[in-house]
C-alpha positions as CSV (number, residue, x, y, z in Angstrom):
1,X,95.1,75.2,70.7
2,X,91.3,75.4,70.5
3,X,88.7,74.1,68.6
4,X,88.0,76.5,66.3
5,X,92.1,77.0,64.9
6,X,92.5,73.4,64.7
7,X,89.4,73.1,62.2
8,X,90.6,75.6,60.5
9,X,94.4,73.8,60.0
10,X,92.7,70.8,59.0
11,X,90.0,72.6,56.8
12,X,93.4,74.2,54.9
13,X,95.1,70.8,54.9
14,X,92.5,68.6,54.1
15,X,92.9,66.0,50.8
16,X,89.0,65.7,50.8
17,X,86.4,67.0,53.0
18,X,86.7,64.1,56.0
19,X,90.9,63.9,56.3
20,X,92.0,64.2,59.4
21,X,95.2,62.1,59.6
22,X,97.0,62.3,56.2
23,X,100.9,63.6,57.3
24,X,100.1,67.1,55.8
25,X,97.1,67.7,58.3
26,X,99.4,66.0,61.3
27,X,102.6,67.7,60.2
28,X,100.4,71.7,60.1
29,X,98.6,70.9,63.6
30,X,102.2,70.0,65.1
31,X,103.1,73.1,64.1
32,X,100.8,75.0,65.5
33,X,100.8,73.2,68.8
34,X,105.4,73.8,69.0
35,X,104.7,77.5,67.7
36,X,102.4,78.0,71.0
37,X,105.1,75.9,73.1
38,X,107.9,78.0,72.1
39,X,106.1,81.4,73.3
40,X,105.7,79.2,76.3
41,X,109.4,78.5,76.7
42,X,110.1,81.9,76.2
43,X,108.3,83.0,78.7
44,X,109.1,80.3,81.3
45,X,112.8,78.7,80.7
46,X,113.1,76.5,83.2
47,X,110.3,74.8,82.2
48,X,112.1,71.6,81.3
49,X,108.8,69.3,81.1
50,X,107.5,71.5,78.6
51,X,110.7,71.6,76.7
52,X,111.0,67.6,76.6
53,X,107.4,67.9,74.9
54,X,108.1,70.1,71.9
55,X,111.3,68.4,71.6
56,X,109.3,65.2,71.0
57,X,106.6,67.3,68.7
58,X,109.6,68.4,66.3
59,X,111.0,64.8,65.9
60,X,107.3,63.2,65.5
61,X,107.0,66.4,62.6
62,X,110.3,65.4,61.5
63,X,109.5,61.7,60.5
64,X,106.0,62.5,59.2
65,X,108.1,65.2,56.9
66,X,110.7,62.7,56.3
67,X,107.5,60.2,55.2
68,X,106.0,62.7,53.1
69,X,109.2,63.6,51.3
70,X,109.7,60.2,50.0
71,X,106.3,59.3,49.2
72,X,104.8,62.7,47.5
73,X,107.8,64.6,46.9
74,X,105.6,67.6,45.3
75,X,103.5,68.1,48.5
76,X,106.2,67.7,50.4
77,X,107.6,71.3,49.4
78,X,104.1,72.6,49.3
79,X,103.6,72.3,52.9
80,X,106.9,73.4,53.5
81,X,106.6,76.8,51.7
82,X,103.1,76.9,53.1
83,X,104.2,76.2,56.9
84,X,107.8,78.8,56.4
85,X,109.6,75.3,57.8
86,X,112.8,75.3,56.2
87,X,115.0,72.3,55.6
């Protein structure tokens, strides 16, 4: 991921102008990072180092989804129709 896409993930998922932690932000950059690992795996499937990685990156998403869901119910769905995650 560069520098430039993961400004512009946090500038879309930003509460305020200087978030760069809240769940939402966390949850749309992990997303982006196991969307470019699973091209990856495609490509190379024996890669089982790689594989252990995004399989960590979707239960770390998980839990901050999980989090989200039962402290702000309503963004919750927002950033799942925003991010086409299903659940």
């Amino acid at each position: 991921m560069q520098r430039a896409e993961k400004k512009e993930i946090i500038a879309n998922f930003a509460r305020d102008k200087k978030d760069t932690g809240s769940p939402e932000v966390q949850i749309a950059i992990l997303t982006s990072r196991i969307e470019s690992l699973k091209w990856h795996l495609e490509e190379h499937k024996k890669d089982n180092h790689s594989r252990r990685g995004i399989m960590l990156m979707v239960a770390k998403r998980r839990k901050l989804l999980n989090y989200l869901k039962k402290t702000n119910n309503e963004k919750y769905d927002e950033i799942l129709a925003k991010l086409e995650l299903r659940k």
